[in-house]
N, C-alpha and C positions, 0 to 999 in steps of 0.2 A: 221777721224771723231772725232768730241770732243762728250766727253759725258755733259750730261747738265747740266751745272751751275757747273761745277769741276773743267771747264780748264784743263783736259786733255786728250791727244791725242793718239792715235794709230797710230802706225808707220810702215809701211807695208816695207818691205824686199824685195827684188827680190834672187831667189836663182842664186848665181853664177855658168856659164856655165861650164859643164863641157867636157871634149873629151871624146869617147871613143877609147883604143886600140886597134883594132882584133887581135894583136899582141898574143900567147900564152906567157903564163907567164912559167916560170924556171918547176912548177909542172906537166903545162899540156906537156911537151916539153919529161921532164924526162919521163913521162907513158906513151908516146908514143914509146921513144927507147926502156923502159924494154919491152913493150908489144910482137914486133918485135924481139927483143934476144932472149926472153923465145921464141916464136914462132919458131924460129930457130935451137935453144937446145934443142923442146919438138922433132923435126921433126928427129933430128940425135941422139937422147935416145937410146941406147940398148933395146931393147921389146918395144917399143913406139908404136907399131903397134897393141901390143895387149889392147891400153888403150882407154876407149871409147873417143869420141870427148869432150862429159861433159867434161870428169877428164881433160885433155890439156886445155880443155877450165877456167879449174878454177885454177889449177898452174898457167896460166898465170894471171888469176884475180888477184889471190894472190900478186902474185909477183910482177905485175902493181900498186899494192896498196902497197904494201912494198915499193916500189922506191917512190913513191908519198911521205908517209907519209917521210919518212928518209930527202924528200928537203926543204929546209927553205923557205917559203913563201916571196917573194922580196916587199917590203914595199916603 
């Protein structure tokens, strides 16, 4: 559209398509294996039996978050 009496114009863009991946990227891949390790090293712990589900449940938080944060985001 021109505006009036200025001669000039508005230029409308189309935004370029983009894909998407469902592929997991490096971070989501990595908190998947610590999740599963910790889960496996909480299970064979010395006294691990006397610790409530919470506390296992949040070593593994932890630790899931720990391996996340430590992998470099793939750009």
């Amino acid at each position: 559209m021109a505006a009036a009496g200025t001669g000039l114009s508005q230029q409308v863009t189309q935004p370029t398509p983009t894909s998407t991946s469902w592929a997991p990227t490096a971070k989501v891949s990595a908190g998947i294996l610590a999740s599963a390790i910790t889960i496996l090293i909480v299970q064979f712990v010395p006294h691990a039996n006397t610790w409530t589900p919470a506390a296992a449940g949040a070593i593994t938080q932890i630790m899931t978050f720990v391996v996340q944060y430590m992998v470099p985001e793939r750009k």
